[in-house]
C-alpha positions as CSV (number, residue, x, y, z in Angstrom):
1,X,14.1,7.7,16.4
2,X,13.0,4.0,16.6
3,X,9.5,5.6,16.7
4,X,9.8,7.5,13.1
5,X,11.3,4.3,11.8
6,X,8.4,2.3,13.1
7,X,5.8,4.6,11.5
8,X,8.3,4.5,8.0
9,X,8.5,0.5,8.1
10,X,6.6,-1.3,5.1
11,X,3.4,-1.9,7.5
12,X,3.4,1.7,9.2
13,X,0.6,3.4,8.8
14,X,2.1,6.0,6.4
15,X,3.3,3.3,4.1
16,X,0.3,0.7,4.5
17,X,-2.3,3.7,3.7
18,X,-0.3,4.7,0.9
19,X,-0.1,8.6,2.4
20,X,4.0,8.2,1.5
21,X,6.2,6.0,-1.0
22,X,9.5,5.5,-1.1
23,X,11.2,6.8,-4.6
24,X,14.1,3.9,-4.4
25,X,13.8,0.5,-2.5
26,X,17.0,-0.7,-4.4
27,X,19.5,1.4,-1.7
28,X,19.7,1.2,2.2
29,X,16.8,3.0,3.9
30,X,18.6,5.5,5.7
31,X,19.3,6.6,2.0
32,X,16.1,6.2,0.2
33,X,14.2,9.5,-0.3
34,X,10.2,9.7,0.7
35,X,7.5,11.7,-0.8
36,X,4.3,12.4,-0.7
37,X,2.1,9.4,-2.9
38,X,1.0,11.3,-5.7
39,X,-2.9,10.9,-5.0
40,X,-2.0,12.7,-1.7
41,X,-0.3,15.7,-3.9
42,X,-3.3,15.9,-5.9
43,X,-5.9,16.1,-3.3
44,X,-3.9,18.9,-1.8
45,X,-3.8,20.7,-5.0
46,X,-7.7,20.9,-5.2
47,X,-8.5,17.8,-6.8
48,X,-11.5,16.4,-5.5
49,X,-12.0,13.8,-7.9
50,X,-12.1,9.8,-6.9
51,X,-8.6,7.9,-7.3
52,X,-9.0,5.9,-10.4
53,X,-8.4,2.3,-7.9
54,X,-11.6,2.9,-6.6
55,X,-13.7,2.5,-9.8
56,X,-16.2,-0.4,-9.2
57,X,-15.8,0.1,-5.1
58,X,-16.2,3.1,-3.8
59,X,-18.5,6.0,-4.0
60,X,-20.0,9.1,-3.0
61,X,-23.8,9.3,-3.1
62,X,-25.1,12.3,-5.5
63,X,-28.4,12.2,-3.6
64,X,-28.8,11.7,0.3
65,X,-32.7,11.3,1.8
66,X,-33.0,13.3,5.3
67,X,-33.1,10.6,7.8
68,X,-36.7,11.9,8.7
69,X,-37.3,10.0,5.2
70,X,-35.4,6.5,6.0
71,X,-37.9,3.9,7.4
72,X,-36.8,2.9,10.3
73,X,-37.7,2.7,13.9
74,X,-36.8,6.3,15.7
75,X,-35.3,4.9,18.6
76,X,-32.8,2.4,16.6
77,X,-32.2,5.6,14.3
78,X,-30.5,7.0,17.6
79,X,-29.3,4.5,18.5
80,X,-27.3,4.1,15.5
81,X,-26.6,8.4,15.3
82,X,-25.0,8.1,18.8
83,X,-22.8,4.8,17.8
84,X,-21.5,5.7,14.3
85,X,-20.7,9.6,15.3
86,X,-17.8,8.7,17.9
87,X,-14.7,10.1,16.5
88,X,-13.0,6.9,15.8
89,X,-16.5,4.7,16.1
90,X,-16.0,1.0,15.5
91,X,-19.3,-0.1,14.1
92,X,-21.0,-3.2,12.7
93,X,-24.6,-3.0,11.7
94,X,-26.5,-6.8,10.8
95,X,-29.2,-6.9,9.0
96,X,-31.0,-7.6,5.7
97,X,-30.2,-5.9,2.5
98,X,-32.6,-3.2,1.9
99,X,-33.2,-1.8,5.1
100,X,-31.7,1.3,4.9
101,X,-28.2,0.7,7.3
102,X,-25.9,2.2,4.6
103,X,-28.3,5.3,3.8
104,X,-29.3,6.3,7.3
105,X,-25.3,6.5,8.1
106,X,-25.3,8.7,5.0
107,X,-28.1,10.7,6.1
108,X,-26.4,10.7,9.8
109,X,-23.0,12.6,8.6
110,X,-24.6,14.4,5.4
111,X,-26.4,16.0,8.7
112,X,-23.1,16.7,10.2
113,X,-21.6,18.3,6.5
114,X,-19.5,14.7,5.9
115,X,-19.2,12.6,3.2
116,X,-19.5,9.1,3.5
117,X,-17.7,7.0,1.3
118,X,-19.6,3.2,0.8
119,X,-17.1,0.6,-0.1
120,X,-18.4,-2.7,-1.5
121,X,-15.9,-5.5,-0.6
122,X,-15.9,-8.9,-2.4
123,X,-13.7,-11.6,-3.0
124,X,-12.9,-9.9,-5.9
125,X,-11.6,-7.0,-3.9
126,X,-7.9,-6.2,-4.4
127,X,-5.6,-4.7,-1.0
128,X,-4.6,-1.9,-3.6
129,X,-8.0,-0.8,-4.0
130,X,-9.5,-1.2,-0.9
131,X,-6.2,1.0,0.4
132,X,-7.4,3.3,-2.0
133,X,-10.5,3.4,-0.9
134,X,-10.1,4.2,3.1
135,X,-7.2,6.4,1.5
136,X,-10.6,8.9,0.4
137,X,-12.5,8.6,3.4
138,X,-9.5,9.8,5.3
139,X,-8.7,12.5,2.6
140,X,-12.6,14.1,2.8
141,X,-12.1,13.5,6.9
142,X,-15.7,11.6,6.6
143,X,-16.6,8.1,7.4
144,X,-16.3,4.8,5.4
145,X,-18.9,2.5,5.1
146,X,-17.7,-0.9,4.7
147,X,-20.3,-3.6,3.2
148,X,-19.8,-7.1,2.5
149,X,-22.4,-10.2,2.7
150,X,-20.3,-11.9,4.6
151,X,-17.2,-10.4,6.1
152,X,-15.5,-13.8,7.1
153,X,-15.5,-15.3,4.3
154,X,-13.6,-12.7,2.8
155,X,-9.5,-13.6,1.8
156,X,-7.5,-13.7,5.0
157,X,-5.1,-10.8,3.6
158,X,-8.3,-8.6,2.7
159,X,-9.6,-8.6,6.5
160,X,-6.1,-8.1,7.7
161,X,-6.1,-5.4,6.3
162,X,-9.3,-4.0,7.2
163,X,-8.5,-4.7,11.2
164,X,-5.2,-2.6,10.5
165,X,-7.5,0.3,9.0
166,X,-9.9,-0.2,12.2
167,X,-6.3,0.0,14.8
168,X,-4.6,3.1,12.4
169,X,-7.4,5.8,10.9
170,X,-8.9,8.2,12.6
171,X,-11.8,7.9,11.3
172,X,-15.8,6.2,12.0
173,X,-16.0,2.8,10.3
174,X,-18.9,1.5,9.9
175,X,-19.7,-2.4,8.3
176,X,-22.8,-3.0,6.6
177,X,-23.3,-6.9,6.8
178,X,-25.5,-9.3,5.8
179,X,-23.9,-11.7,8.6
180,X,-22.9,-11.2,12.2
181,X,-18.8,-11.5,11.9
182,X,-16.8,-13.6,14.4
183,X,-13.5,-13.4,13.1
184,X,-13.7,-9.6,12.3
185,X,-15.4,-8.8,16.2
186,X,-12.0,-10.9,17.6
187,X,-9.7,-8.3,15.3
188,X,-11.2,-5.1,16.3
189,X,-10.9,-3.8,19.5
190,X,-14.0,-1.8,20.9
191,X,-16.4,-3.0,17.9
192,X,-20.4,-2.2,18.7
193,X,-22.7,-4.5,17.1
194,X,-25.8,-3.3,16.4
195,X,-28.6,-5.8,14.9
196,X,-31.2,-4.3,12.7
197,X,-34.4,-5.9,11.8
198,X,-36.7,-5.4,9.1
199,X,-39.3,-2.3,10.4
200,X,-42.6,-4.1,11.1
201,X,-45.7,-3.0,8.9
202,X,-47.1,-0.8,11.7
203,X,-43.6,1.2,11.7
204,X,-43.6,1.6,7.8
205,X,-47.2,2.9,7.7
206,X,-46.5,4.8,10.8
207,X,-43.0,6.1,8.6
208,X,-44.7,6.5,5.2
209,X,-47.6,9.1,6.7
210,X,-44.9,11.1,8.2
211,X,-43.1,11.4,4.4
212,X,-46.6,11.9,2.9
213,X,-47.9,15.2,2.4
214,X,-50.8,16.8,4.6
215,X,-54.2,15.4,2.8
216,X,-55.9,18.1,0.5
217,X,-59.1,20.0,2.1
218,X,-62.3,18.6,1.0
219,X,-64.4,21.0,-1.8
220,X,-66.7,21.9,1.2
221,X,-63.8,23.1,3.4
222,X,-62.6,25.4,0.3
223,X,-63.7,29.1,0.6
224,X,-65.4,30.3,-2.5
């Protein structure tokens, strides 16, 4: 019993994710009546659209690049496959903008027939639609990518809530950051860091002529 009520209190997973809502909060709790949320009833009725609170923060990729296409060292490509496809993987990738963390964890579950759902979170980021967000992740049972410039500096309520999501989904969460993060590694238990440098100029050129096509035979090497 006390367990059910635990999982039914305000910050339970069921009500903190929004997967259940309570129709009256004006009337003892052993009275109130819970139901589905309605995004949750939609989703199971074949909508597969995005929940309107995720305009502006979360989407789905039309187009993912094979990860034979993403410039980037091979061995840190596996080392990053292997990290990010644990069931419940805990991951936080540093690096610059523009080198391809985000899309090669795309290319890593579109691999696997997942989605991966990019979430961009900002100061301007409210708890409603960052629930909302993790909320389709969960739904499409793919992976969220969570990216942020700098994840500390973010409103204390808005990482709080993020550490819940890392200690209640069942899901890979991956952070795509700009800055190492102290106070999110201290909140999340079993969180693998994972730096990721700018490829060197011999790795792109080395990248680029695997992309390229094979060079066209010479006139002399045509057969008349």
């Amino acid at each position: 019993r006390d367990a059910v009520l635990e999982r039914f209190d305000e910050r339970g997973p069921l009500r903190r994710h929004r997967i259940v809502v309570f129709d009256r909060l004006d009337v003892p709790a052993s009275m109130r009546a819970v139901r589905l949320s309605d995004r949750i009833l939609a989703f199971l009725r074949g909508d597969d659209a995005m929940d309107e609170l995720v305009q502006g923060i979360a989407r789905i990729s039309a187009l993912v690049p094979p990860i034979a296409e993403i410039v980037l060292a091979p061995e840190l490509v596996d080392q990053i496959r292997r990290a990010v496809t644990a069931p419940t993987a805990r991951v936080v990738l540093v690096g610059q903008p523009g080198t391809g963390r985000a899309l090669l964890v795309e290319a890593v579950f579109a691999e696997l027939g997942r989605r991966a759902i990019r979430i961009e979170v900002s100061d301007d980021t409210t708890i409603e639609s960052l629930i909302a967000s993790l909320r389709e992740a969960v739904l499409r049972g793919g992976v969220a990518i969570v990216e942020a410039a700098n994840v500390d500096q973010l409103p204390r309520p808005l990482r709080e809530e993020l550490e819940g999501a890392t200690a209640s989904l069942a899901i890979p969460i991956v952070f795509v950051l700009d800055k190492p993060a102290v106070l999110l590694a201290h909140g999340i238990q079993h969180l693998v860091g994972i730096v990721v440098p700018p490829p060197s100029y011999r790795q792109r050129f080395a990248l680029w002529q695997l992309a390229l096509p094979p060079p066209l035979a010479y006139d002399k090497d045509l057969e008349v």
